[in-house]
TIGUPA-449443 format. One line per field, with one value per residue (C-alpha): residue in three letters; x, y, z. Coordinates in nm, 2 decimals. Each point is the difference from the previous one (the first is absolute). Last residue first. Example, Ala and Ser with C-alpha at 12.3 -4.5 7.8 and 13.67 -1.06 7.14 Angstrom:
2
rest [Ser	Ala]
px [1.37	-0.14]
py [-0.11	-0.34]
pz [0.71	0.07]
END
This chain:
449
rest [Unk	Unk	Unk	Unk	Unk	Unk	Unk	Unk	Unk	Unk	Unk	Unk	Unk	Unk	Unk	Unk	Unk	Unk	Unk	Unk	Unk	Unk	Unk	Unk	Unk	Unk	Unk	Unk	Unk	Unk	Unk	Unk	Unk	Unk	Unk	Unk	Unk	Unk	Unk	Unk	Unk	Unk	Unk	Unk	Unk	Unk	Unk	Unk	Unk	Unk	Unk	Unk	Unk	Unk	Unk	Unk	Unk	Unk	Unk	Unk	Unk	Unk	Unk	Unk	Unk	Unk	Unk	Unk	Unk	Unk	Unk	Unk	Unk	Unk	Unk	Unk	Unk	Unk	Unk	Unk	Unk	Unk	Unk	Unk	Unk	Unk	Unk	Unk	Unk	Unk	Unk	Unk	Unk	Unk	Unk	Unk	Unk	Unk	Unk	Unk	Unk	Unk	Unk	Unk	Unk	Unk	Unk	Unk	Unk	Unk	Unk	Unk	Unk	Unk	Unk	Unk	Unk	Unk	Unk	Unk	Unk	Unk	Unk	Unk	Unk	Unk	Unk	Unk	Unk	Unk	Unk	Unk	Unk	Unk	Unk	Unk	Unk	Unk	Unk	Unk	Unk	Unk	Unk	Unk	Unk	Unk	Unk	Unk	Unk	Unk	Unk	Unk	Unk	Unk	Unk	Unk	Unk	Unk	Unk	Unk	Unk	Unk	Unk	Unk	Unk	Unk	Unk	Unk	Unk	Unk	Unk	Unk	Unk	Unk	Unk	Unk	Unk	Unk	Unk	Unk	Unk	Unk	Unk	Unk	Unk	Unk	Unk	Unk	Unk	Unk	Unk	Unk	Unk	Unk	Unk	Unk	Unk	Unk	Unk	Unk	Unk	Unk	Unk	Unk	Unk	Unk	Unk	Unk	Unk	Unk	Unk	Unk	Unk	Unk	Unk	Unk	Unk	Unk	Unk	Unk	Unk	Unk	Unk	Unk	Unk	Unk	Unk	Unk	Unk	Unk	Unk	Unk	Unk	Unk	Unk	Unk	Unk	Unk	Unk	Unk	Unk	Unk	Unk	Unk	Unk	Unk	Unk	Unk	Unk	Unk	Unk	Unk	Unk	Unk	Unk	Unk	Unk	Unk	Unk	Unk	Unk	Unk	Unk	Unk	Unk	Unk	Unk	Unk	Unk	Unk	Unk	Unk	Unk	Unk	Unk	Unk	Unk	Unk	Unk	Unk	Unk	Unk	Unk	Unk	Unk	Unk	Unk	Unk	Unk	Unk	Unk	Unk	Unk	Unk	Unk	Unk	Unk	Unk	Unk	Unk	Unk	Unk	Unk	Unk	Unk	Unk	Unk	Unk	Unk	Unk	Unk	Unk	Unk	Unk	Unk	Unk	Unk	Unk	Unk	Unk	Unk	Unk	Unk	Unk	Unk	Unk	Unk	Unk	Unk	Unk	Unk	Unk	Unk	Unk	Unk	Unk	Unk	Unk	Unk	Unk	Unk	Unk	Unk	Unk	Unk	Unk	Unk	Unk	Unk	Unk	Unk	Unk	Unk	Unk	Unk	Unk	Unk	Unk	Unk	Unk	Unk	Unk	Unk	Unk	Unk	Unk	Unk	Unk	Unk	Unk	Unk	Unk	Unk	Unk	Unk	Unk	Unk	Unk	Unk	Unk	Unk	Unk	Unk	Unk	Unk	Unk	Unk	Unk	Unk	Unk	Unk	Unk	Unk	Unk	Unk	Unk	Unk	Unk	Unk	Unk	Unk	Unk	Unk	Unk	Unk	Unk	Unk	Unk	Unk	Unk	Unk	Unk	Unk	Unk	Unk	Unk	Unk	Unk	Unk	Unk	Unk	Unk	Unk	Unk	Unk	Unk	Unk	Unk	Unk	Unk	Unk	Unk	Unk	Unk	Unk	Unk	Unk	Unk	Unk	Unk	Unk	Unk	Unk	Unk	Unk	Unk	Unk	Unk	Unk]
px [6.16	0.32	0.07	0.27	0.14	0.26	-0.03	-0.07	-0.31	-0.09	-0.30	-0.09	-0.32	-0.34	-0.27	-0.20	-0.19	-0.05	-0.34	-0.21	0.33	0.19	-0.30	-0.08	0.35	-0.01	-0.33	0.13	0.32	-0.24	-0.23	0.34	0.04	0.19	0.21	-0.23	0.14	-0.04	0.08	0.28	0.15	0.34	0.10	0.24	0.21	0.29	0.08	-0.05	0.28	-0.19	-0.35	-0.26	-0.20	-0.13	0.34	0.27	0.32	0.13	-0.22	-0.39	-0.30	0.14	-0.22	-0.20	-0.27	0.14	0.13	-0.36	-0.16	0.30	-0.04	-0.36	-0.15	0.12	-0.14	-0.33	0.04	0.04	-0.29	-0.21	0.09	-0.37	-0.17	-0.32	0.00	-0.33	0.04	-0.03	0.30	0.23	-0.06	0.04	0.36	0.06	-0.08	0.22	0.26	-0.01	0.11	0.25	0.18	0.07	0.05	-0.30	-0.31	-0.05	-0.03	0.22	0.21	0.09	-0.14	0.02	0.08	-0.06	0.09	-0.17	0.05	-0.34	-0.11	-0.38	-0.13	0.27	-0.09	-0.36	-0.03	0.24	-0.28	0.11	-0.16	-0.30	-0.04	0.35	-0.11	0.44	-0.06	-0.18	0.25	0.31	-0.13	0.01	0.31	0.07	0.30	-0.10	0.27	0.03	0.06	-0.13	-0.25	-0.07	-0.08	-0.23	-0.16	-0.09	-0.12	-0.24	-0.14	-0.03	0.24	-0.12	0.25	0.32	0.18	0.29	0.17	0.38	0.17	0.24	-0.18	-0.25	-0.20	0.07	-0.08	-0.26	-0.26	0.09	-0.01	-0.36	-0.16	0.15	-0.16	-0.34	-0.13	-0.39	0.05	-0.24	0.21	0.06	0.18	0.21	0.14	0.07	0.21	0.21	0.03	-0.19	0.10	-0.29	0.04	-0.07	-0.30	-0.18	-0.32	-0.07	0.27	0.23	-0.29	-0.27	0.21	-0.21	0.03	0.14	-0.24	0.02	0.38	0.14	0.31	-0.27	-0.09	0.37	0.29	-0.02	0.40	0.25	0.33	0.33	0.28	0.35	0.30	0.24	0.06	-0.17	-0.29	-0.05	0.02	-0.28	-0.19	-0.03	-0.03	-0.39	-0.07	0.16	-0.22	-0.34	-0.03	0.08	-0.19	-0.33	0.19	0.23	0.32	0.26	0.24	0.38	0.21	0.34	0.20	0.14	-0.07	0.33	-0.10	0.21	-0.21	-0.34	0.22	0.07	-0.36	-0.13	0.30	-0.16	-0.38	0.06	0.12	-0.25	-0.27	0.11	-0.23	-0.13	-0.10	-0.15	-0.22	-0.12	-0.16	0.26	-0.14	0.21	0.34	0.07	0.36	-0.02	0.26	0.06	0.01	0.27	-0.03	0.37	-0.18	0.12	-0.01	-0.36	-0.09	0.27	-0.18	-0.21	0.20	-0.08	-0.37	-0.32	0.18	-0.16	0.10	-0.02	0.09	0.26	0.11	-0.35	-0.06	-0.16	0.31	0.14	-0.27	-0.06	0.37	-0.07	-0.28	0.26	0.22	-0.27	-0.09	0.35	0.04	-0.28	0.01	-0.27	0.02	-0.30	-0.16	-0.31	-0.04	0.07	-0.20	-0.29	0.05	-0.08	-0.34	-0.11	0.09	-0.17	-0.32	0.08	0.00	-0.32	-0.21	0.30	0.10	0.34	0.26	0.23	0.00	0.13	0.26	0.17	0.34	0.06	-0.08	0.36	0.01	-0.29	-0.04	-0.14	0.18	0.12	0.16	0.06	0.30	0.00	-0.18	0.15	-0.30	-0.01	0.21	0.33	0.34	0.29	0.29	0.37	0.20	0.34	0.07	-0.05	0.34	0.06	-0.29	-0.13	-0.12	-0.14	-0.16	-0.19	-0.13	-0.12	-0.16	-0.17	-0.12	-0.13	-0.26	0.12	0.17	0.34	0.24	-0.20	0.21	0.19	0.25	-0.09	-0.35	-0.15	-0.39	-0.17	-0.31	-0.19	-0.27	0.05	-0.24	0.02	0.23	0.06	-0.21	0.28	-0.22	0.19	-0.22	0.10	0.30	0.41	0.23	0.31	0.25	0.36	0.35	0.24	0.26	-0.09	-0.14	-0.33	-0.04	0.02	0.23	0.14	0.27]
py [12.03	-0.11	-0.38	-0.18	0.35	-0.24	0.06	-0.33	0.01	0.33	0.05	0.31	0.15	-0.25	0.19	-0.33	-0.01	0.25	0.08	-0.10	-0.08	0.33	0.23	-0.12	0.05	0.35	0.07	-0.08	0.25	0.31	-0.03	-0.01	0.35	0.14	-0.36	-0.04	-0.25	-0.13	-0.31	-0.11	-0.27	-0.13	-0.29	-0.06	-0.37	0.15	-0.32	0.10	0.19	0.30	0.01	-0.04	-0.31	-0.25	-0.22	-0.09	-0.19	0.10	-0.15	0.06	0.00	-0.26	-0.33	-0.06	0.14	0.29	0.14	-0.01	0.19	0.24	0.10	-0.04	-0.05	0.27	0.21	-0.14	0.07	0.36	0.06	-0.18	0.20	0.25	-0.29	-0.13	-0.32	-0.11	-0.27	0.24	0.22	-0.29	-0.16	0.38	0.01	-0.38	0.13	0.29	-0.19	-0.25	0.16	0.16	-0.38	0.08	-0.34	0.07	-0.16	-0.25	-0.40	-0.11	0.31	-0.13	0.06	0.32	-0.02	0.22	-0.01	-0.05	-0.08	-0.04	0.26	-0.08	0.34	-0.03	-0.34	0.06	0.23	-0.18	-0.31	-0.12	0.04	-0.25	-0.24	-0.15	0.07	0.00	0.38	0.09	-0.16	0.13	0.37	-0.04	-0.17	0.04	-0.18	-0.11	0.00	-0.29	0.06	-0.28	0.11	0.29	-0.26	-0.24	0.32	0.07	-0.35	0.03	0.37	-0.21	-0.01	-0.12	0.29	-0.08	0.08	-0.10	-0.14	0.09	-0.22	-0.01	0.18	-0.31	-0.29	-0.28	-0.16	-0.29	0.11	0.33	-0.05	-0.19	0.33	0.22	-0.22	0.00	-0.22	-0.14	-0.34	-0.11	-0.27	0.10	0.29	-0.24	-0.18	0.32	0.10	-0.30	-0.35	0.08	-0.12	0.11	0.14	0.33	-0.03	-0.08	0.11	0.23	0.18	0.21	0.04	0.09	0.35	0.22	0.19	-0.23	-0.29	-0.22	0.05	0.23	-0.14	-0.13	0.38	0.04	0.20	-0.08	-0.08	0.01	-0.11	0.15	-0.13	0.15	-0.24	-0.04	-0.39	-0.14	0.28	-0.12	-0.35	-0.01	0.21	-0.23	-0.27	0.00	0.17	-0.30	-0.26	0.16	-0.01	0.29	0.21	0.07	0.14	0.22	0.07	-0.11	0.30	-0.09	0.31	0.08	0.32	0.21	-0.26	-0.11	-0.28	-0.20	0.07	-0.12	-0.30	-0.10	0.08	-0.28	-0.22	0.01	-0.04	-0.30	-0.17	0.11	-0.13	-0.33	-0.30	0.24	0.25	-0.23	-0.17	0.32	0.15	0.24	0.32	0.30	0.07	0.37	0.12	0.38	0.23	0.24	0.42	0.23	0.14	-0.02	0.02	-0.37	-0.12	0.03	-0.22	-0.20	-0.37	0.06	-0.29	-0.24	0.01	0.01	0.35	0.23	0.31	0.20	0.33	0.29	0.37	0.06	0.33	-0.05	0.00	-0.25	-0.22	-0.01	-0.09	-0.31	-0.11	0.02	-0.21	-0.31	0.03	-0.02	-0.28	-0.18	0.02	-0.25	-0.33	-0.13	-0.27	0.19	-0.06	0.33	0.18	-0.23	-0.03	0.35	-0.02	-0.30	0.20	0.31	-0.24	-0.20	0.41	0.06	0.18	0.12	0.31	0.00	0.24	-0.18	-0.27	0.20	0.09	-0.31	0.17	0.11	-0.34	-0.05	0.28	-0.21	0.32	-0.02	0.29	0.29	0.21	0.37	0.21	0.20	0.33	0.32	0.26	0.25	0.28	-0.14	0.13	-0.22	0.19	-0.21	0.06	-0.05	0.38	0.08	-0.16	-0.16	-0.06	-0.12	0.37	0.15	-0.36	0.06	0.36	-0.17	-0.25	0.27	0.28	-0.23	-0.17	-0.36	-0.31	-0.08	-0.30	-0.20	-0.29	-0.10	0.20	0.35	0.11	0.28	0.05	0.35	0.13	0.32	-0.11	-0.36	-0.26	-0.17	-0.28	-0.37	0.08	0.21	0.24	0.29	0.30	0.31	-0.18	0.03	-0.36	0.05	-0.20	-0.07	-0.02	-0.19	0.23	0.09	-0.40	0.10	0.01	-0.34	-0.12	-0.30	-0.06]
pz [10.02	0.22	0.12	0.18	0.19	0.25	0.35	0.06	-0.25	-0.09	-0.23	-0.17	-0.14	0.12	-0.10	-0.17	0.33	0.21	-0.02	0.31	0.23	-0.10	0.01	0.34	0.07	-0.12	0.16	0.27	-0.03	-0.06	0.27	0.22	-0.17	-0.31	-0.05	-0.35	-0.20	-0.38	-0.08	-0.23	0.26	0.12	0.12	0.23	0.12	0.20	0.19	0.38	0.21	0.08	-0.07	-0.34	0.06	-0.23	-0.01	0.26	-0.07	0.30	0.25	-0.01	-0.22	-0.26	0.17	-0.29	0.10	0.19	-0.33	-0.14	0.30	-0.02	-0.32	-0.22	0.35	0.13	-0.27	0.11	0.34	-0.07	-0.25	0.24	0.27	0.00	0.16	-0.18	-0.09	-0.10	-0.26	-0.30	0.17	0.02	-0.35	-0.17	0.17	-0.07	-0.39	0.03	0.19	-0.26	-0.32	0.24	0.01	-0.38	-0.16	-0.24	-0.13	0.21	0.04	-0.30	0.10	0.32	0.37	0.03	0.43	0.25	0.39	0.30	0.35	0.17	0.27	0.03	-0.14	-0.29	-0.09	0.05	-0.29	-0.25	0.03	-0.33	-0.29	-0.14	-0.21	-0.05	-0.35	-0.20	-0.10	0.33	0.25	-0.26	0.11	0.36	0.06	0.42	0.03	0.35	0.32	0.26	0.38	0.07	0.27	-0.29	-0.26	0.22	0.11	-0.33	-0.11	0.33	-0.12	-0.35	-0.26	-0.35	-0.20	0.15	-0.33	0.06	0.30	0.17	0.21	0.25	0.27	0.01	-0.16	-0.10	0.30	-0.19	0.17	-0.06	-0.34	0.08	0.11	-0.29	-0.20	0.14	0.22	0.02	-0.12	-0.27	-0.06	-0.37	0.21	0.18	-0.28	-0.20	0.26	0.06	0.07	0.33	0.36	0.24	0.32	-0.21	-0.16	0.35	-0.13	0.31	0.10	-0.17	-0.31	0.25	0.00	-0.23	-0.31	-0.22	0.04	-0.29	-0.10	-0.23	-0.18	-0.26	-0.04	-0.11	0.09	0.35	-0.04	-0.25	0.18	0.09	0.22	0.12	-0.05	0.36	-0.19	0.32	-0.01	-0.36	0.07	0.24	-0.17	-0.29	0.21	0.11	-0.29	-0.24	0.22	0.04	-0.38	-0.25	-0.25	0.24	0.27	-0.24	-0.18	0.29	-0.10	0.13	0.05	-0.23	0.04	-0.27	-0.29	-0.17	-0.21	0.21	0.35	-0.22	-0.16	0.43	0.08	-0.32	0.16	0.35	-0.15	-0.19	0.32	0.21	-0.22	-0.14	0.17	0.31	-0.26	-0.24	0.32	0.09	-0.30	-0.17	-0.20	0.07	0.13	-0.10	0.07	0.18	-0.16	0.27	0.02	-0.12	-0.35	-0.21	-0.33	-0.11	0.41	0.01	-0.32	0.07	0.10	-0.35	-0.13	0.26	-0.05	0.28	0.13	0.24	0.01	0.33	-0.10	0.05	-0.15	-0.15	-0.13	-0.25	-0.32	0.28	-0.02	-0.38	0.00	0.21	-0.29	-0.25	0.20	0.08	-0.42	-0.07	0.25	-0.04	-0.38	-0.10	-0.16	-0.23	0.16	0.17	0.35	0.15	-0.32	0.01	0.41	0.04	-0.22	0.21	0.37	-0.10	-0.10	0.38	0.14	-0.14	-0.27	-0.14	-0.19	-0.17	0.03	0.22	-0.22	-0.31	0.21	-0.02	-0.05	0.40	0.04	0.16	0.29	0.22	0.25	0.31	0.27	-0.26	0.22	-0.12	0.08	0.28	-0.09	-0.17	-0.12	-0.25	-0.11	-0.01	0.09	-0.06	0.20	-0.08	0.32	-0.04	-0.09	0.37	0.09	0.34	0.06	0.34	0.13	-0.31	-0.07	0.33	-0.12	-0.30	0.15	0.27	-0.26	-0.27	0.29	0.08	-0.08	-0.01	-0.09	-0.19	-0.12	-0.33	-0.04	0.20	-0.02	0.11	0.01	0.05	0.11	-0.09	0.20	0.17	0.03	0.38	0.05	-0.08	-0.29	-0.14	-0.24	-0.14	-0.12	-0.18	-0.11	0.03	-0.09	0.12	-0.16	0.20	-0.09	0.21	0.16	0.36	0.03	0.22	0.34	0.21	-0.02	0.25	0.20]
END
């Protein structure tokens, strides 16, 4: 039969706050966290864990009390990351004119003979997570040796392989072949989990999208793609629905993206992926910046979440920010991404928040939640993206039974009235970044200032 209290003898750390924030739940006040091994195994106020523990312990000396005076949240999720330009910051802090200029001064470094250190370079950049916060990402990887970046500081999360830059008749010639053994090197490098990353609609023909998908959902691989990043991803007509019906775009077959929009077709990118059926709860999309109210319901039929990355969309000139506002009217799944350091100027996902936060209130939203939903999308909303919201090897969420993934925060918290609390997470959201304290990953205390 099975257990369900706690093993009587296995030692256990409770972790003691002002303010614990589960997500999957409402904050508590004077909340606790107990871990035993590698799972949570309580959540509450103080005065109910530890009453619990009285009753399944058999000794009272196996719990170890870590009191703290901040805040405990589920550990951060990092949802667009590229892990392996974390040493080409010098392109992240650039200004450009426009994303092809961002794009030139990338490629000088990328492109440049001398050999870089992927994999030191990929590892360094997955301790910066965990010194944030961050106890999972979505890394996408364009070179083999980066393939551990999650794996060398124990993060959860997927290493996404980037396929970027076939025209169709190259693909159909080699394609699938090359990209089977490149995802069999990814799995030997020792990457946590491995996902496919189409790059873009205007990177690849018809021909690799069409089949990408395909043979990610036939390997059970999640998918990832950079998406409405771009004002060439726009369309001509984003705001209204002549695009579904009169030019006839779409009973058209196109040799890709960049075909179409010389056409003068009015479809945007996150049109034609759809197209295409790559699209859907599988996959996960950065950026999503060029997104009209049609592009938005595409996403929410599909049940596909945005890596919102709102500080790497003004470093690289997408020209404009994403609309954050009518996301969270409309209902779309979100989540936040850095992007990598050759696009920003940090790896903390809080970096973000503040700016999405600033974003959300500039574009008219008004409701007192935003400090709420955007914390969820720094957890949960990230977890959900790549599918690691549910089951037992559940992240962003602090409950019984789920991986116990915590962060924990130097901010200061006042629990003295409900007033109190929101201010607290408002605080939190707007200047949280660079407070990060302690990371536990699995239970495990990975990082401590």
């Amino acid at each position: 039969m099975r257990k369900l209290a706690a093993c009587a003898t296995e030692p256990v750390v409770l972790l003691t706050a002002p303010l614990v924030i589960p997500v999957t739940g409402p904050a508590i006040c004077c909340g606790a966290v107990a871990i035993q091994g590698r799972r949570v195994l309580h959540v509450g106020t103080q005065q109910w864990v530890r009453a619990k523990l009285a009753d399944e312990l058999d000794d009272p000396h196996l719990i170890d009390e870590r009191p703290w005076r901040g805040i405990i949240t589920p550990g951060l999720v990092n949802a667009h990351t590229h892990l392996q330009y974390s040493g080409m910051q010098s392109v992240g802090k650039g200004t450009y004119q426009n994303f092809r200029q961002w794009e030139l001064a990338f490629n000088a470094i990328y492109d440049s003979p001398e050999p870089k250190p992927w994999k030191q370079w990929s590892h360094v950049g997955a301790r910066m997570l965990v010194e944030a916060g961050t106890t999972a990402a979505a890394d996408i990887v364009s070179d083999v040796e980066a393939a551990d970046a999650l794996a060398s500081q124990g993060l959860h999360g997927i290493s996404y392989w980037e396929v970027m830059d076939w025209d169709n008749a190259s693909w159909k010639e080699r394609g699938v072949r090359i990209l089977l053994h490149d995802l069999d090197a990814v799995e030997a490098e020792g990457a946590v989990s491995v996902g496919i990353s189409p790059h873009a609609p205007y990177s690849l023909g018809s021909e690799p999208l069409l089949d990408l998908p395909d043979i990610a959902r036939s390997l059970g691989m999640r998918l990832h793609i950079h998406l409405a990043e771009t004002p060439a991803e726009a369309g001509l007509d984003p705001d209204t629905l002549s695009n579904l019906v009169a030019p006839g775009w779409n009973r058209r077959a196109w040799q890709g993206y960049n075909e179409l929009n010389a056409a003068g077709a009015e479809a945007s990118a996150i049109q034609f992926a759809d197209q295409l059926g790559e699209l859907g709860p599988d996959m996960h999309i950065a950026h999503g910046v060029y997104a009209s109210a049609e592009d938005r319901r595409i996403l929410r039929q599909r049940g596909v979440s945005v890596a919102l990355c709102p500080r790497s969309n003004r470093i690289v000139a997408s020209g404009q920010d994403a609309p954050v506002a009518a996301y969270l009217e409309e209902g779309n799944m979100l989540a936040v991404g850095t992007d990598s350091l050759s696009s920003t100027p940090s790896l903390d996902v809080l970096d973000d928040l503040a700016l999405l936060y600033a974003i959300a209130r500039e574009q008219g939203y008004g409701r007192p939640d935003l400090s709420h939903r955007l914390i969820r999308m720094a957890t949960l909303g990230g977890a959900e993206a790549m599918g690691l919201n549910v089951g037992p090897e559940r992240i962003g969420q602090i409950n019984a039974g789920a991986w116990a993934d915590l962060a924990l925060f130097d901010i200061p918290v006042d629990v003295s009235s409900p007033e109190g609390v929101e201010e607290t997470f408002e605080a939190f959201v707007r200047e949280g970044a660079g407070t990060c304290a302690a990371t536990y990953i699995e239970g495990e205390l990975c990082y401590e200032r």
